[in-house]
VOTI-674178 format. One record per atom (N, C-alpha, C): residue in one letter; x, y, z. Coordinates in steps of 0.02 Angstrom, whole numbers, plus 50000, padded with zeros to 5 digits. Layout:
<atoms>
AXYZ...
</atoms>
This chain:
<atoms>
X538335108352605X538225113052551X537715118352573X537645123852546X537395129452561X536695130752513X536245129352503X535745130252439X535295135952482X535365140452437X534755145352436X533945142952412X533465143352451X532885143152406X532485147452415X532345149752342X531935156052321X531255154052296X530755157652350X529985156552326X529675163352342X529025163452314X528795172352329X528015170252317X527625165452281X526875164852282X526875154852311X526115157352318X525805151052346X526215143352329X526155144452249X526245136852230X526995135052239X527495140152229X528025137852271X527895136052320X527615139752402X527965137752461X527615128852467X526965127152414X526855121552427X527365113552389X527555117352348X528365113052311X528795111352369X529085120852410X529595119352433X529575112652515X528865114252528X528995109752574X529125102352585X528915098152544X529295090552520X529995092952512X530335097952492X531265097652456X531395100252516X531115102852540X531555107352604X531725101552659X530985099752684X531205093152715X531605087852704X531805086452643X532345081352619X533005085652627X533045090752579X533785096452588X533925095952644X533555095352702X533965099252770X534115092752796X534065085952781X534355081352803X534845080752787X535255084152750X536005083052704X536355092152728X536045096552693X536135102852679X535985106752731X536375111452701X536145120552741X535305123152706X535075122252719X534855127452686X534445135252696X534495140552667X534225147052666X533665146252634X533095148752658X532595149852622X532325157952623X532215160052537X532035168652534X531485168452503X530965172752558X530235172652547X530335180652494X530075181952432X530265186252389X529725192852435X529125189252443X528465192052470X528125194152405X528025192452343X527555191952290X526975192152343X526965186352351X526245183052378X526055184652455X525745189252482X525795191252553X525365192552591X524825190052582X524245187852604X524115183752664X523835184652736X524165181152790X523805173552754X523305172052707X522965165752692X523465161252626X523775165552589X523835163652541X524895161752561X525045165352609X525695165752630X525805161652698X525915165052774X526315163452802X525795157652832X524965155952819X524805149052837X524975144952806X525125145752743X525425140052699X525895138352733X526505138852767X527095138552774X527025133552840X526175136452881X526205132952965X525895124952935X525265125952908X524965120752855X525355114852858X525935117752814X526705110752760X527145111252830X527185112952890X527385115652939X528245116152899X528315121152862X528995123652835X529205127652874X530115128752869X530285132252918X530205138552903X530015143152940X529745149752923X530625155052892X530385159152833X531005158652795X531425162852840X532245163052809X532515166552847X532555174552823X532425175352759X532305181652747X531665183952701X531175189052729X530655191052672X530895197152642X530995196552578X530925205652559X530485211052553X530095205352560X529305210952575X529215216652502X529195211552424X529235215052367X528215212252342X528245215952344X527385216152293X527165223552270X526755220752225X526355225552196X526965227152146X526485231952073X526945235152047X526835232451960X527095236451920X526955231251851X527435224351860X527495220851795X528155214251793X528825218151800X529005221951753X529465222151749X529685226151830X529215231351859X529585236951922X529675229751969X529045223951974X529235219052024X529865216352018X529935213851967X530555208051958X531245210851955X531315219851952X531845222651948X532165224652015X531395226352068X531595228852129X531765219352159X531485212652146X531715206252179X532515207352162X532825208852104X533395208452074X533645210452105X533625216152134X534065223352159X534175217152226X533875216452271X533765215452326X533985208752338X533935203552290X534015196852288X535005197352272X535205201852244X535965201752216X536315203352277X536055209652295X536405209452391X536485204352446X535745200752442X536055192652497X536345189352466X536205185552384X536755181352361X537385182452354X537545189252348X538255191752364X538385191852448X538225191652487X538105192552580X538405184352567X537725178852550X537765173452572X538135168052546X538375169152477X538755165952422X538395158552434X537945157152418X537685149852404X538035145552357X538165138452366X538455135152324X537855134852264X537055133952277X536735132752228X536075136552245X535775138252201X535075144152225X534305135552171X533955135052224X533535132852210X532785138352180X532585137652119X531765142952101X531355137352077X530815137552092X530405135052082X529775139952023X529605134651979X528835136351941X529085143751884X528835148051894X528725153351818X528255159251844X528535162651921X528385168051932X528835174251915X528685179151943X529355184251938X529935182151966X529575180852053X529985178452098X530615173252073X530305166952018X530935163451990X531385165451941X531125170251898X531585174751854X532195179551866X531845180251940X532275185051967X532875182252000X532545177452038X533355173652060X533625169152020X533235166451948X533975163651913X534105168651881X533925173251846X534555179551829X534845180051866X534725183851921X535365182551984X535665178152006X535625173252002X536305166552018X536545167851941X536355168451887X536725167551819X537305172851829X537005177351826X537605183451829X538135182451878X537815183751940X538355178351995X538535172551970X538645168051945X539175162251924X538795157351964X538325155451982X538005151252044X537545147252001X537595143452010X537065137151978X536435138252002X535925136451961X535315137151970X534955130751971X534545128952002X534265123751990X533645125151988X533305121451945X532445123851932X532085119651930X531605120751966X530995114151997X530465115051958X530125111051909X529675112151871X529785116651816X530175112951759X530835113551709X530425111851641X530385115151592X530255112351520X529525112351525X529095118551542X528315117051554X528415123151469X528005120651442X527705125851394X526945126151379X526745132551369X526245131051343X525875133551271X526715138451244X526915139351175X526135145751171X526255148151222X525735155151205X526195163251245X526695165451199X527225171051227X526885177051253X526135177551254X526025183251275X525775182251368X525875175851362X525955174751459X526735176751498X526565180851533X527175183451576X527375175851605X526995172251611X527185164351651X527715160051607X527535161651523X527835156651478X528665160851465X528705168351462X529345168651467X529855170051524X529505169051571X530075167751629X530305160951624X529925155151598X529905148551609X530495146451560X530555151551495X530835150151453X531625151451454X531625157251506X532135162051510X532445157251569X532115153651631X532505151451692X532575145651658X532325141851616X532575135251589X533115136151561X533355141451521X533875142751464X534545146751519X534345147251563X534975151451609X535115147151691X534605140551691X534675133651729X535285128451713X535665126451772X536155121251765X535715113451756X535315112551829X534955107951821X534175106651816X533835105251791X533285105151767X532765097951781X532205101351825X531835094551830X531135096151824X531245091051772X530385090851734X530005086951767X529305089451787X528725084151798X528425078951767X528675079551705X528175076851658X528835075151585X528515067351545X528905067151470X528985071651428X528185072951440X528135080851400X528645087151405X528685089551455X529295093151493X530025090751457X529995085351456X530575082651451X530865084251387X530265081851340X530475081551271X530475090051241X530025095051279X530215103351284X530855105251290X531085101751330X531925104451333X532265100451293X532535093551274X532495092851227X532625095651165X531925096451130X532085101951097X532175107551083X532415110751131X532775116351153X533305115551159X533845111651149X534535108351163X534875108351230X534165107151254X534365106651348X534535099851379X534625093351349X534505085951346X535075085851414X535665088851405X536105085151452X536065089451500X535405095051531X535365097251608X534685095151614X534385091051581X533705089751588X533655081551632X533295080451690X533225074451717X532275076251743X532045069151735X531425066351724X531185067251783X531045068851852X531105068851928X530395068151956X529745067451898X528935069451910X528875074551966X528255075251976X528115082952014X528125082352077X528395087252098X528545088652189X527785090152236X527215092252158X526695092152216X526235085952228X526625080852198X526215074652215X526505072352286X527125075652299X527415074452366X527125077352418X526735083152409X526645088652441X526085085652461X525585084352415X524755081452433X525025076052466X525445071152460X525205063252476X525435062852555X525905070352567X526185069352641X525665075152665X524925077552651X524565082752667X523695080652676X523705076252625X522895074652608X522705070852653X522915067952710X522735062752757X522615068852847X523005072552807X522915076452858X522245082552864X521795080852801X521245084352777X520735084152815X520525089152867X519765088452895X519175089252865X519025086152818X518565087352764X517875091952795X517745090152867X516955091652883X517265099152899X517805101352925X517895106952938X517585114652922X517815114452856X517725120752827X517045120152785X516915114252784X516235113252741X515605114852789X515635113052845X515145114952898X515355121052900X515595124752911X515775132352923X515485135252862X515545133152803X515285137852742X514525133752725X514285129552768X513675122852763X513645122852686X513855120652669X514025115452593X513995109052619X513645103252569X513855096352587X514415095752528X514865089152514X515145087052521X514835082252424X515205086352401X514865083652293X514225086152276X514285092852303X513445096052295X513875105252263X514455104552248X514605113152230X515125111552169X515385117152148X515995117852117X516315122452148X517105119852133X517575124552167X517825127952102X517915136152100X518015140952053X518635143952065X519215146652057X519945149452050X519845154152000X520035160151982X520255162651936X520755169851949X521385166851915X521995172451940X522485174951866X522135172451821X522845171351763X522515180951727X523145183051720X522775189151683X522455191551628X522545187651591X522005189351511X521385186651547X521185182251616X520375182251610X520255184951671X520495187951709X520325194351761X520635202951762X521135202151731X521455209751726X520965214751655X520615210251607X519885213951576X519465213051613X518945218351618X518455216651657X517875215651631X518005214351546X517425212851516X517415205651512X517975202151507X518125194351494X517955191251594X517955193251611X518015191051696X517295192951713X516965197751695X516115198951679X515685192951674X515945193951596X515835185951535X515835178251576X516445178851606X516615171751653X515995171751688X515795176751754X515325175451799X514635177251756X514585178651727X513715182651708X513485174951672X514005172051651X514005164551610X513865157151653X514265158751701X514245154151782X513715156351818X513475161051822X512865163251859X512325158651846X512455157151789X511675153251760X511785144551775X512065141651803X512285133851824X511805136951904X511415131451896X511075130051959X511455127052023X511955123052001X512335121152046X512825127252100X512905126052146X513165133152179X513935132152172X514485137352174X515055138952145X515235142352223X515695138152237X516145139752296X516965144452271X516785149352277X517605154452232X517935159952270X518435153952301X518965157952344X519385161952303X519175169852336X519515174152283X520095176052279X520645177452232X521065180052231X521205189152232X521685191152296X521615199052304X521605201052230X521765200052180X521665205252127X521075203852096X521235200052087X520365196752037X519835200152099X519775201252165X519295203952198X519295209952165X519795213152174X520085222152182X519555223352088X519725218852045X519425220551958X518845220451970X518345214752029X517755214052042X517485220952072X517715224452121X517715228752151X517695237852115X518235234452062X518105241252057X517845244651976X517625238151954X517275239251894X516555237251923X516355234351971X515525233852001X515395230851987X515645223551961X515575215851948X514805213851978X514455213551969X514075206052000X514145201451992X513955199152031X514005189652039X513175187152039X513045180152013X512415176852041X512405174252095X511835172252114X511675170152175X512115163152197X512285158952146X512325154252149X513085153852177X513685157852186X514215159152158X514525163952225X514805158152269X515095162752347X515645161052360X515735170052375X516555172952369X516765171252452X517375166652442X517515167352525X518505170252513X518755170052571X519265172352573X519755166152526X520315169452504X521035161752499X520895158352552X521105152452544X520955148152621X521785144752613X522035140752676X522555139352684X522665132852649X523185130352654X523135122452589X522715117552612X522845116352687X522405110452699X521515108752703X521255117952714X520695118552697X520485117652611X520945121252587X521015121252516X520995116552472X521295109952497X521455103252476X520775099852500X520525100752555X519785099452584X519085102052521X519335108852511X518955109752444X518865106652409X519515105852343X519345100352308X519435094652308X519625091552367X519365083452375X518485080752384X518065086152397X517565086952391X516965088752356X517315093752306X516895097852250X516785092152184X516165093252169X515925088652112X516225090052045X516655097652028X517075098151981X517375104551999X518005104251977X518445111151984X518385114551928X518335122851935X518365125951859X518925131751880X519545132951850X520025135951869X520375137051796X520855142051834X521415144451769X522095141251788X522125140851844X522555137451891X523055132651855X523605131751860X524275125351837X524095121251893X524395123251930X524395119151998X523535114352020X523305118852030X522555114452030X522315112651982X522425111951919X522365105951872X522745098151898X523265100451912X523745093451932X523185090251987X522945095752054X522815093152117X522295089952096X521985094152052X521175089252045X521175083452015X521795081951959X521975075051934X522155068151986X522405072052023X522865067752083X522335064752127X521975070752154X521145069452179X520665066452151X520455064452092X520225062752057X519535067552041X519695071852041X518985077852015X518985079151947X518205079151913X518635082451854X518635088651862X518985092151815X519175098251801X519115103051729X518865108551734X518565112551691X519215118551682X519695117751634X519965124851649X519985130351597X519955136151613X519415142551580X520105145551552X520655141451498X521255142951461X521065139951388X521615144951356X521565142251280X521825135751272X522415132951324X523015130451319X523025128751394X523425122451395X523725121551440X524605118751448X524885118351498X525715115351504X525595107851527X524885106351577X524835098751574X524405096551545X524745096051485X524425092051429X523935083851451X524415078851476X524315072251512X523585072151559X523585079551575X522815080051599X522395079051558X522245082351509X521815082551451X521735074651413X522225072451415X522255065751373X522055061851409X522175061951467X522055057651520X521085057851536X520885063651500X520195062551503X519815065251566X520395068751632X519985072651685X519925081251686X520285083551634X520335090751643X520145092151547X519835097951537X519585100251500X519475107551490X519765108851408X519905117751407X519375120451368X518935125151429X518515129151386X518535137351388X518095139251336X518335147451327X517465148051345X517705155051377X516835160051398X516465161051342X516975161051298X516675164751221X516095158851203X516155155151211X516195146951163X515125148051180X514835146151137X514115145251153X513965140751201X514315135451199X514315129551221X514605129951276X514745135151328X515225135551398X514945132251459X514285132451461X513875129751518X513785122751498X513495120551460X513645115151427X513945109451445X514725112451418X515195107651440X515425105951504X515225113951552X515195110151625X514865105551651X514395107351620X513545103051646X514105096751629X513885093051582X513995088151530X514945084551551X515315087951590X516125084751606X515945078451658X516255073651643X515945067151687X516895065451702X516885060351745X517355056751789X517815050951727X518125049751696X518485044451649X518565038851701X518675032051701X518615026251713X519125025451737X520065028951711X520465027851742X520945033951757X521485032451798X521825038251814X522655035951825X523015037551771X523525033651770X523965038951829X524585036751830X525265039051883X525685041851857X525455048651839X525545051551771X526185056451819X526195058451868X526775061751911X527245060451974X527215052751960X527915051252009X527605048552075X528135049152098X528195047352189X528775048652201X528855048152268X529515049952306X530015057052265X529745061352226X530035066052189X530395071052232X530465071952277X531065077052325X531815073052352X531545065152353X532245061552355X532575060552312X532275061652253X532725059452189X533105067252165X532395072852195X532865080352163X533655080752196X533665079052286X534145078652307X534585073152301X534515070052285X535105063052239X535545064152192X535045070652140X535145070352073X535635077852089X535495082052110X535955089052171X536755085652183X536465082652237X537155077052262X537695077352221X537405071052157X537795069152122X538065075352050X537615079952039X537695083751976X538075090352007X537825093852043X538225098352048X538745100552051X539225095952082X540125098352084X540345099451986X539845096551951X540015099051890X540275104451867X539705111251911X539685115951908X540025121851926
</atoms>
């Protein structure tokens, strides 16, 4: 069989590498780098990192509002799927990059399959929540990380393309984290080792104002503890060009590649992020986690007692960092073996289609 897989930012290419490696034991497969994400740290080390096969086509699409991005992926994504006629187009997560190629397999007649299926977080003014909504509803097969997920589609009358499959990045860490040089990058930036916090912030309502992204650091400035915050190019570019300061406490280094990255927070005494994805990692890791959203899609974090949602606004913001402690247990809240079962469940479902 022929499966296309379409990724364009970070947290895809770290999905695709557990499925890719299983797919190509059975399958063809194509892989299309959209180029969302194109950053030599944030992109093509990821790929050497998960050692993925480097893709066979980039379109080299960034920059731009949502809609000019996801129209010029369209344009461009309809020409190879028409070139390559895939039996099935694999998207991953709730970027442009995945909107764009399941509209395009929909229209083309091509099954879609969608990796990280039924996430809500029931707040429509995130560009994240209606792509998520839109590739779930125009998806053949659907695989949720989580019950939660599950019971989202569900009730959405998605029950008979919906299968339970837990998350592909518990595959990703558990075939990655052993491979972690922890002293590496920590001697290089001389940090010890549960003496910092690791900081993320990329989501746009708390960096695209530059009064709310201000608020964030002028607020963090004041934690004595020092704040390790690998920046993201835009969130730099808002820092940059509104004249941001930062405190002392609070150092900007480049994106770093996953396995340094994963070295981060296996180390950091708490994560504070906006991040989906590094909520999960720091659960999996056992860190707690601080994340700077109204809302979240992994709920099971929160309940589970390691991740926690606070706002800048809140009096109480420093506070609750100070004050977030470790819970006693950490259940197996996302699977195992989740890339053998996506391709099992492929196997057997698709000739449906």
């Amino acid at each position: 069989m022929k499966i296309l897989s379409i990724v364009g930012a970070r947290p895809q290419f770290i999905k695709l590498g557990p499925l890719s490696k299983e797919i190509r034991k059975q399958h063809n497969e194509i892989i299309v780098h959209t180029g969302q994400h194109f950053d030599k740290e944030m992109s093509a080390n990821i790929f050497s990192d998960l050692k993925i096969p480097r893709p066979d086509y980039n379109l080299k699409i960034h920059g731009g509002n949502h809609g000019e991005q996801t129209g010029r992926m369209m344009i461009d994504l309809e020409k190879l799927v028409q070139d390559l006629r895939p039996e099935a187009i694999i998207v991953f997560g709730d970027t442009n990059s995945t909107i764009a190629g399941a509209i395009v397999g929909s229209k083309l007649d091509i099954p879609i399959v969608h990796v990280e299926a039924g996430l809500r977080s029931f707040n429509r003014n995130m560009p994240e929540e209606i792509n998520r909504i839109i590739t779930d509803h125009t998806s053949q097969l659907l695989f949720s990380p989580t019950m939660t997920a599950v019971k989202n589609l569900e009730n959405e009358g998605l029950k008979n393309r919906t299968f339970f499959t837990g998350d592909i990045m518990v595959d990703a860490l558990m075939q990655n984290v052993e491979k972690v040089h922890i002293d590496t990058i920590l001697k290089r930036l001389k940090i010890e080792t549960n003496k910092y916090f690791l900081l993320t912030l990329h989501r746009p309502y708390n960096v695209d104002d530059p009064s709310r992204l201000n608020l964030i650091l002028k607020k963090l400035s004041q934690i004595k503890t020092s704040i390790i915050f690998p920046i993201h190019p835009r969130t730099e570019k808002v820092l940059s060009d509104n004249k941001i300061k930062i405190g002392e406490n609070i150092f900007l280094i480049k994106p770093q590649g996953y396995l340094d990255f994963l070295s981060l927070i296996n180390s950091a005494k708490k994560v504070l992020t906006d991040s989906g994805g590094i909520q999960k990692e720091a659960y999996i890791l056992k860190i707690p986690c601080l994340t700077i959203r109204t809302e979240t899609e992994w709920i099971e974090t929160i309940k589970g007692g390691w991740n926690k949602l606070i706002g800048p606004e809140n009096h109480d913001f420093i506070e609750q960092i100070i004050s977030k402690k470790a819970p006693n247990k950490n259940q197996n809240i996302f699977g195992e073996n989740v890339a053998k079962k996506m391709v099992s469940i492929i196997n057997k479902n698709l000739a449906k289609y």
